[in-house]
MMTF fields as JSON, N, C-alpha, C and O atoms, coordinates in Angstrom:
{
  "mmtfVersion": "1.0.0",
  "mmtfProducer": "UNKNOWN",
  "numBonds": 439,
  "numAtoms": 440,
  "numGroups": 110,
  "numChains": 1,
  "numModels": 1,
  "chainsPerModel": [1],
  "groupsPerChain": [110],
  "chainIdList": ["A"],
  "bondAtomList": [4, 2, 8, 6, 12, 10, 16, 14, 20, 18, 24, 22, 28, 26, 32, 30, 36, 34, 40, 38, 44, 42, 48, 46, 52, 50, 56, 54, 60, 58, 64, 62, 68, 66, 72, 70, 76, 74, 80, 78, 84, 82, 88, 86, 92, 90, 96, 94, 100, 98, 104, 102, 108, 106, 112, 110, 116, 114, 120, 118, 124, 122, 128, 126, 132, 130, 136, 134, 140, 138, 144, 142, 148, 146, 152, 150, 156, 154, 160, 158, 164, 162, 168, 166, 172, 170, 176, 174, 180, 178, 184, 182, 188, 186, 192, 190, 196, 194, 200, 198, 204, 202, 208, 206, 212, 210, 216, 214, 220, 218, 224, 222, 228, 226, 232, 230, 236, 234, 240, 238, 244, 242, 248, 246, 252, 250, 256, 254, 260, 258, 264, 262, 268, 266, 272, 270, 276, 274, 280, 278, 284, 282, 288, 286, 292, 290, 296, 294, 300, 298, 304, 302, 308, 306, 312, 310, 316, 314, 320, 318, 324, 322, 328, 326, 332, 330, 336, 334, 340, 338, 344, 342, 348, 346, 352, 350, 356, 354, 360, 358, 364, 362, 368, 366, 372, 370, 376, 374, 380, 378, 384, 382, 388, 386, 392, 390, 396, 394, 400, 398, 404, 402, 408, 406, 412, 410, 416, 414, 420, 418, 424, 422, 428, 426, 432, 430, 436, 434],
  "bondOrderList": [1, 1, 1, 1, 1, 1, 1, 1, 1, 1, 1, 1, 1, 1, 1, 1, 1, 1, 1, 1, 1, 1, 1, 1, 1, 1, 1, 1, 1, 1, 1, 1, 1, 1, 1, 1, 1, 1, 1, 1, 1, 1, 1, 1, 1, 1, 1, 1, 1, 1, 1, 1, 1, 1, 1, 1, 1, 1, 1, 1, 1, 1, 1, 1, 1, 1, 1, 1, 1, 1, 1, 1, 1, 1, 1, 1, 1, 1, 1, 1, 1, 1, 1, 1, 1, 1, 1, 1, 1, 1, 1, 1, 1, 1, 1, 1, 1, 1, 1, 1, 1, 1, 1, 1, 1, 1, 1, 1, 1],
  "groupList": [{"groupName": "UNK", "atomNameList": ["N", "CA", "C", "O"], "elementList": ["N", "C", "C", "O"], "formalChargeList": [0, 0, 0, 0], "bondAtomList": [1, 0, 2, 1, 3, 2], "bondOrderList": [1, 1, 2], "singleLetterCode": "X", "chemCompType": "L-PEPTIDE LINKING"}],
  "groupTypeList": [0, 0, 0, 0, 0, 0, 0, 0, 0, 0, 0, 0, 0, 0, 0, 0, 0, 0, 0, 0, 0, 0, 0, 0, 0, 0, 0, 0, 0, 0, 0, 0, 0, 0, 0, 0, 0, 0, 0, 0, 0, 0, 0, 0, 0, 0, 0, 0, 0, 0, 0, 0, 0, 0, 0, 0, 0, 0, 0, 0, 0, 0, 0, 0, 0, 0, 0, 0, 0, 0, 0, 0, 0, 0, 0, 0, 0, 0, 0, 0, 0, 0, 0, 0, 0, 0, 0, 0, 0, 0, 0, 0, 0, 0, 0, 0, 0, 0, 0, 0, 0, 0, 0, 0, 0, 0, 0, 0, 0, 0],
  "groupIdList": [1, 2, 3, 4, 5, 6, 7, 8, 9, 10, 11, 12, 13, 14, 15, 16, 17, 18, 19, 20, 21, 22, 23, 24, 25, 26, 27, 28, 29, 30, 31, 32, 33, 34, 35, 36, 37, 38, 39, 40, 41, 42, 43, 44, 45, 46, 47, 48, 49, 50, 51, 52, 53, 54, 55, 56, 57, 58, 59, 60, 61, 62, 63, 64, 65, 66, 67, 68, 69, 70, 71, 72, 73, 74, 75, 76, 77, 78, 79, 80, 81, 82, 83, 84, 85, 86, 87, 88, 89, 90, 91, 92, 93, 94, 95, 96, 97, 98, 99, 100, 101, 102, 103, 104, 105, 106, 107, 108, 109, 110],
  "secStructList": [7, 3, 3, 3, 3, 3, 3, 1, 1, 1, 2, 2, 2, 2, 2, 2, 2, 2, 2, 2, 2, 2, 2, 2, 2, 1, 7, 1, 1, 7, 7, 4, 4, 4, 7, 3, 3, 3, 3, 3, 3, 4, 4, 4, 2, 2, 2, 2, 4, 4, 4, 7, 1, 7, 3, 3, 3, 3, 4, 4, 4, 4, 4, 4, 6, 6, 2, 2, 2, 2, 2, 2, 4, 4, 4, 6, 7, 7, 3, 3, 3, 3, 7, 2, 2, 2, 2, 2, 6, 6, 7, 2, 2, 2, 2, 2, 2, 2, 2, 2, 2, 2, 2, 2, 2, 6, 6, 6, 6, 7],
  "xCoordList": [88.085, 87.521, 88.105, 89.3, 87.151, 87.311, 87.724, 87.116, 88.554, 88.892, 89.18, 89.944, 88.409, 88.523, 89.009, 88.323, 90.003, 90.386, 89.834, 89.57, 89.753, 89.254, 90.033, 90.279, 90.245, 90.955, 90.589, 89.503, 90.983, 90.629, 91.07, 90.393, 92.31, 92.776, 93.706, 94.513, 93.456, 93.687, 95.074, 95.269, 96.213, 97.592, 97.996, 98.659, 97.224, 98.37, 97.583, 98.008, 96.008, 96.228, 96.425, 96.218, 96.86, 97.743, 99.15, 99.491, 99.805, 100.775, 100.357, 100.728, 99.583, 98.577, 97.718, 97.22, 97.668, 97.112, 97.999, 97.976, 99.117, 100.863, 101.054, 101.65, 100.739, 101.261, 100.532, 101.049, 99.095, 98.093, 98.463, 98.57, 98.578, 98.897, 100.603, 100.961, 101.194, 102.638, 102.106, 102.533, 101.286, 100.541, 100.219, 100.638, 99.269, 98.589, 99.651, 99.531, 101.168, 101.933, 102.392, 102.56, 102.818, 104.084, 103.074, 103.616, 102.021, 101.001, 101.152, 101.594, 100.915, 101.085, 99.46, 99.163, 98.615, 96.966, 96.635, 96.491, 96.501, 96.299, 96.786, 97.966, 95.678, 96.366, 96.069, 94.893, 97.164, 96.672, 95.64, 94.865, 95.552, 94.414, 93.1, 92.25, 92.928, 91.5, 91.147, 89.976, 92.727, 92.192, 92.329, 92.753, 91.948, 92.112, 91.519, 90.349, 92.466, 92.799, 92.525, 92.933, 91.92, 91.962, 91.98, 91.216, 92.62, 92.815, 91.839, 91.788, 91.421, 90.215, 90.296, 90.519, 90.105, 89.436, 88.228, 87.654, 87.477, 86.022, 85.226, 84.398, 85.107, 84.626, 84.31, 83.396, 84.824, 85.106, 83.844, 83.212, 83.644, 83.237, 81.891, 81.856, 81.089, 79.867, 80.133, 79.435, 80.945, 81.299, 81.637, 81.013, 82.944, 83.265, 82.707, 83.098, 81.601, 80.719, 80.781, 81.292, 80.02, 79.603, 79.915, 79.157, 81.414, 81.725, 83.328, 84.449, 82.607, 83.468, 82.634, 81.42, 83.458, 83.295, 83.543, 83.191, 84.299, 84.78, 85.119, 85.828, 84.602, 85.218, 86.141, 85.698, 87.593, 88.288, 88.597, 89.455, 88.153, 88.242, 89.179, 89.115, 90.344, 91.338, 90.94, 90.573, 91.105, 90.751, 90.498, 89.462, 91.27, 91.481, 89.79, 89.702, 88.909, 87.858, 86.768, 85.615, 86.952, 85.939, 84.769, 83.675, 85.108, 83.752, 82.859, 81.775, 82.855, 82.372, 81.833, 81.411, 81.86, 81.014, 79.308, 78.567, 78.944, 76.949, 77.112, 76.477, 78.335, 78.482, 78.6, 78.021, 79.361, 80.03, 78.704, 78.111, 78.602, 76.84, 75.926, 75.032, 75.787, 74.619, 74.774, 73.965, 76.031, 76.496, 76.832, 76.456, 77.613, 77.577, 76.278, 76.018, 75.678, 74.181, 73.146, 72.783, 72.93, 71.799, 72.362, 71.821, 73.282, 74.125, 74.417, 74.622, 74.456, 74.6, 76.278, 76.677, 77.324, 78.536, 79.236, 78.972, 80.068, 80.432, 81.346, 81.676, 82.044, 83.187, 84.11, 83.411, 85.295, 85.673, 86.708, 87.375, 86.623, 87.406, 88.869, 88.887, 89.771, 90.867, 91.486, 91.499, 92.2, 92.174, 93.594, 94.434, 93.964, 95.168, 96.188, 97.166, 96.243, 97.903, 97.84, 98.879, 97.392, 96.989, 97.411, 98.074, 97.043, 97.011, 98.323, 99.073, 98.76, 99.896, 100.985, 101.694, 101.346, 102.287, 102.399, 103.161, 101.412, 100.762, 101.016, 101.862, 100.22, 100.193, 99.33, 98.391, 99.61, 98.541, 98.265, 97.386, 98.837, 98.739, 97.447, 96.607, 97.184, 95.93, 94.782, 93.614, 95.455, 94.19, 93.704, 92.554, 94.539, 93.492, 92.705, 91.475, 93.547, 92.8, 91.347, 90.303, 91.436, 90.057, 89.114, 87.903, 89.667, 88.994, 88.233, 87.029, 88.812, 88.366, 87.437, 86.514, 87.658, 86.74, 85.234, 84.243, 85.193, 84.208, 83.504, 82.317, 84.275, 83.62, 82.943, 82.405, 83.157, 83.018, 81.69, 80.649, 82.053, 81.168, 79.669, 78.76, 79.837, 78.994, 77.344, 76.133, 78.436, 78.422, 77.267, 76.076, 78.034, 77.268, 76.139, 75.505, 75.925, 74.316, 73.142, 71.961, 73.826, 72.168, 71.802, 70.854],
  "yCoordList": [106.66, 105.549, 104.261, 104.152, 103.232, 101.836, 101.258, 101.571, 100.52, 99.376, 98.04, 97.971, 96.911, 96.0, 94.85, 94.627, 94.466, 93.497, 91.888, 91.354, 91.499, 89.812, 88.882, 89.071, 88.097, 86.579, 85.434, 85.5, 84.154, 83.193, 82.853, 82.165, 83.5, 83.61, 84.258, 83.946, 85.905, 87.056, 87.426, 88.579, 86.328, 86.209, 87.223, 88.249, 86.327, 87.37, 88.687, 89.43, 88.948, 90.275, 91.608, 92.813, 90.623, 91.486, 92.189, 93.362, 91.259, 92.176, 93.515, 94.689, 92.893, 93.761, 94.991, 96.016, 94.782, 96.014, 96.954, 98.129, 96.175, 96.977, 97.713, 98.759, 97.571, 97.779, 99.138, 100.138, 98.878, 100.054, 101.281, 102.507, 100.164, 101.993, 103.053, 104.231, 101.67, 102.524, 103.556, 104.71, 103.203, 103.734, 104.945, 105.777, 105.512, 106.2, 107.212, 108.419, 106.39, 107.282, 107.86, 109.027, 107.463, 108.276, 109.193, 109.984, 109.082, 110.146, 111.503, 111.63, 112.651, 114.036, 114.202, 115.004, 113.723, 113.948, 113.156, 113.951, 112.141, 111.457, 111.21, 110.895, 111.352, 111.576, 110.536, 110.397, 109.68, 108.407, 108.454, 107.504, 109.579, 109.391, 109.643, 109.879, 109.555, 109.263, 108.256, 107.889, 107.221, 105.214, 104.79, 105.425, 103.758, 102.429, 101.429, 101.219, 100.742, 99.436, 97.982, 97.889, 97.194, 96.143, 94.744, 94.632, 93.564, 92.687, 91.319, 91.523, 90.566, 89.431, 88.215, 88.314, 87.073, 86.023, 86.384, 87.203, 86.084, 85.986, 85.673, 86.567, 84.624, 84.503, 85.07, 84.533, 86.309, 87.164, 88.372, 88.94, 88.584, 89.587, 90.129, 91.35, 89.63, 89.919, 90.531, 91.54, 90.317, 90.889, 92.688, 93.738, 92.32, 93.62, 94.871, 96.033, 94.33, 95.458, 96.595, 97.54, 96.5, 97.768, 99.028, 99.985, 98.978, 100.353, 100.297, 100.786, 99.334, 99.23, 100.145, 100.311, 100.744, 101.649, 101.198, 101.755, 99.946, 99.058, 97.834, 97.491, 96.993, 95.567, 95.195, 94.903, 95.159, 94.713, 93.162, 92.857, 92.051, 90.86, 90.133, 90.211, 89.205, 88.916, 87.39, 86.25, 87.762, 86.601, 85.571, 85.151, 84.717, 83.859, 82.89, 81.693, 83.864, 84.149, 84.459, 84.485, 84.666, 85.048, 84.019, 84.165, 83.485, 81.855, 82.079, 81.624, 82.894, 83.424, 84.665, 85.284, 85.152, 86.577, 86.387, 87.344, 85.462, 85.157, 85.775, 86.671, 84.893, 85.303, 86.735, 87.204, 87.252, 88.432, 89.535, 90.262, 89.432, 90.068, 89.738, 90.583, 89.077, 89.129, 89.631, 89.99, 89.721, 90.667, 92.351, 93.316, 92.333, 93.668, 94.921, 96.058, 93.968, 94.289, 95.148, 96.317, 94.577, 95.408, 96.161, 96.492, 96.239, 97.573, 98.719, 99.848, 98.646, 99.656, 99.593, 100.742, 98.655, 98.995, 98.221, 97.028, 98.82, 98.15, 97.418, 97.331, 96.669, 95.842, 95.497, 95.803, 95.022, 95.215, 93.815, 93.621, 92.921, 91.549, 92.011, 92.132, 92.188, 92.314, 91.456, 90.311, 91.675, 90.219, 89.74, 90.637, 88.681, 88.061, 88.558, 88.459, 89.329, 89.897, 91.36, 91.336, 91.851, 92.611, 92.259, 93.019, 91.181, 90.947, 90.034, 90.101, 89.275, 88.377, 89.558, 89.245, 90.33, 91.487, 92.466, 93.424, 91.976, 92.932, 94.668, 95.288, 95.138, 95.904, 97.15, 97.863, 97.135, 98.677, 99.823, 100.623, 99.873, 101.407, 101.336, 101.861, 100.216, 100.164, 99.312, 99.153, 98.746, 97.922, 99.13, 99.24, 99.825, 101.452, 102.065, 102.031, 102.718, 103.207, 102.488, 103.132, 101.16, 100.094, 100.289, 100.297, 100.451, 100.301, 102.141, 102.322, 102.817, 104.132, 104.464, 105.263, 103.848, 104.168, 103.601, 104.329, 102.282, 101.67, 102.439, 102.766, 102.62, 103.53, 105.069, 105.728, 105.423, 106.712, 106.5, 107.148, 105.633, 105.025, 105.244, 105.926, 103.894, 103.756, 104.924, 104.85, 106.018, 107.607, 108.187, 108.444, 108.278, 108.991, 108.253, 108.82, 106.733, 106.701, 106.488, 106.208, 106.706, 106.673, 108.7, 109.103],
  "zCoordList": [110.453, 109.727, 110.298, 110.572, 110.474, 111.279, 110.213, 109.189, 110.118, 108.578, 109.373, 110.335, 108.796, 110.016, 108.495, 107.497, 108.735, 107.841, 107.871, 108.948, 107.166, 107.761, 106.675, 105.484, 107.317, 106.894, 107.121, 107.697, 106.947, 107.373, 109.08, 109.844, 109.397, 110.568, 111.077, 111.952, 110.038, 111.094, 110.523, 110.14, 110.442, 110.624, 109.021, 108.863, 108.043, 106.811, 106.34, 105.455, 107.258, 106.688, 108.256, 108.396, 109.021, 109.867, 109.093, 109.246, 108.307, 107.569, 106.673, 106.68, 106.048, 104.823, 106.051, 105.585, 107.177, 107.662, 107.928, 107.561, 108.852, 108.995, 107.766, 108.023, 106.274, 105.1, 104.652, 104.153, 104.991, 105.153, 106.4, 106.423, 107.372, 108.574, 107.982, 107.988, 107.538, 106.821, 105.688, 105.717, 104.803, 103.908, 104.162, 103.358, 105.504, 105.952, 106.347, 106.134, 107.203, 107.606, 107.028, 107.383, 105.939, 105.085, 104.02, 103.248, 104.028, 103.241, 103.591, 104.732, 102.944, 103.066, 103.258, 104.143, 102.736, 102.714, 104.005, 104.933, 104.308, 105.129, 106.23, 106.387, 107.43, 108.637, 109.723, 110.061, 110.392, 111.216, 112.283, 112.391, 113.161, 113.638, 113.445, 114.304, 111.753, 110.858, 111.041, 111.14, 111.169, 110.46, 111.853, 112.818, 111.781, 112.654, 112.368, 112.048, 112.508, 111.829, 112.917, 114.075, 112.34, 112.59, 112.097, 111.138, 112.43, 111.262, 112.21, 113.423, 111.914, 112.487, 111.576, 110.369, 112.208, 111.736, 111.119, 111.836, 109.913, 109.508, 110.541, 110.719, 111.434, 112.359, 113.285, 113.911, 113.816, 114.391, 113.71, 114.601, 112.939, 112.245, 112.749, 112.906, 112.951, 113.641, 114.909, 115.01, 116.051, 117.263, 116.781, 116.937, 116.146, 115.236, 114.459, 114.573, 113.556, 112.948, 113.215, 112.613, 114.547, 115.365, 115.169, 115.02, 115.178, 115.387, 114.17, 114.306, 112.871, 111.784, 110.873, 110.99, 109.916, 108.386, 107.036, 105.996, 107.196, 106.163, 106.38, 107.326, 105.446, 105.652, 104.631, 103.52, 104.901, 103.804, 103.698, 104.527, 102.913, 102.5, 102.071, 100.844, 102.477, 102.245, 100.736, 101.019, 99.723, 98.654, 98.843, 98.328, 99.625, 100.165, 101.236, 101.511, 101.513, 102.103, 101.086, 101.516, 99.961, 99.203, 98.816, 98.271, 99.066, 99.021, 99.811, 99.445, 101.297, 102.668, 102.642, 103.619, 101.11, 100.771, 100.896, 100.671, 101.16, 101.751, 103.152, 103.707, 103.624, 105.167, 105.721, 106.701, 104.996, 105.032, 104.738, 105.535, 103.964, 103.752, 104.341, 104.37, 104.715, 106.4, 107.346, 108.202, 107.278, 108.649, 108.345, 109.011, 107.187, 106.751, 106.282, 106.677, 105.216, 104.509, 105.679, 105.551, 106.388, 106.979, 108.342, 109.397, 107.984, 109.027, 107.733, 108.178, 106.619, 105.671, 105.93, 106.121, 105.991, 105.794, 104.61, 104.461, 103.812, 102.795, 103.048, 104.231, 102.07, 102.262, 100.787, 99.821, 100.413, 99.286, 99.564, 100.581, 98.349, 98.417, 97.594, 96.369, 98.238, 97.479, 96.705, 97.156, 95.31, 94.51, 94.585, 94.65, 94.588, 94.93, 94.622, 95.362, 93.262, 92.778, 94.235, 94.895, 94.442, 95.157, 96.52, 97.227, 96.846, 98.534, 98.295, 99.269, 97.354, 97.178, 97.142, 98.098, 96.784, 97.162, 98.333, 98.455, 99.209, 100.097, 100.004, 100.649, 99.202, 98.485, 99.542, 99.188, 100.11, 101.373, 100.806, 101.126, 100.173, 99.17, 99.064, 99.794, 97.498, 96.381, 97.277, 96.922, 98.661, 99.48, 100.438, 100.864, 100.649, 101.548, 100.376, 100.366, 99.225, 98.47, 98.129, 98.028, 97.979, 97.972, 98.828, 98.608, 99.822, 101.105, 101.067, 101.244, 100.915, 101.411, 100.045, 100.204, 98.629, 97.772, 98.086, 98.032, 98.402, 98.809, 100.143, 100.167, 101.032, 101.825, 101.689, 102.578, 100.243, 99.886, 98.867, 98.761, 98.356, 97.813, 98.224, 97.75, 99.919, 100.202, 100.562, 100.351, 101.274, 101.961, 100.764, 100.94, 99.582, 98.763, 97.925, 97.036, 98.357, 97.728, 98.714, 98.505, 99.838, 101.054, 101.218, 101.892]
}
């Protein structure tokens, strides 16, 4: 699974992705070469898609959810805005779990 993080510029949810691959590692269920991870400018995001499974949304960016859905929407990939207490703790745990529900999500209504 592709998890492509987006921010305004990449930098703080590069930590929050570090926080997620630690996540992944220290899991007994979950195995790292399932994920891969990537963290982006919003801007960036359209190049990216392609060969993404999830878009995870840094709060901070959430004003840019029109944007974000034009690009996501008619590729059929979901995406999930994480909410500040959440991303303000950088919290990787409950932001993978986000990320992989939404993607499971997505799976089971097409």
């Amino acid at each position: 699974m592709k998890i492509v993080l987006c921010c305004a510029g990449g930098f703080s949810t590069t930590m929050l992705m570090d926080r997620m691959k630690n996540t992944v590692k220290e899991s007994k269920k979950l195995k790292e070469e399932d994920f891969k991870f990537e963290a982006i400018p919003v801007d960036l995001l359209e190049k990216e898609i392609d060969e993404c499974d999830v878009v995870v949304v840094g709060p901070q960016i959430a004003h840019k959810l029109d944007y974000i859905e034009s690009i996501t929407k008619p590729k059929d990939i979901p995406y999930v805005v994480i909410d500040q207490d959440t991303y303000g703790k950088m919290d990787g745990a409950t932001s993978l779990k986000l990320a992989i529900l939404a993607y499971r999500k997505a799976k089971q209504s097409k």
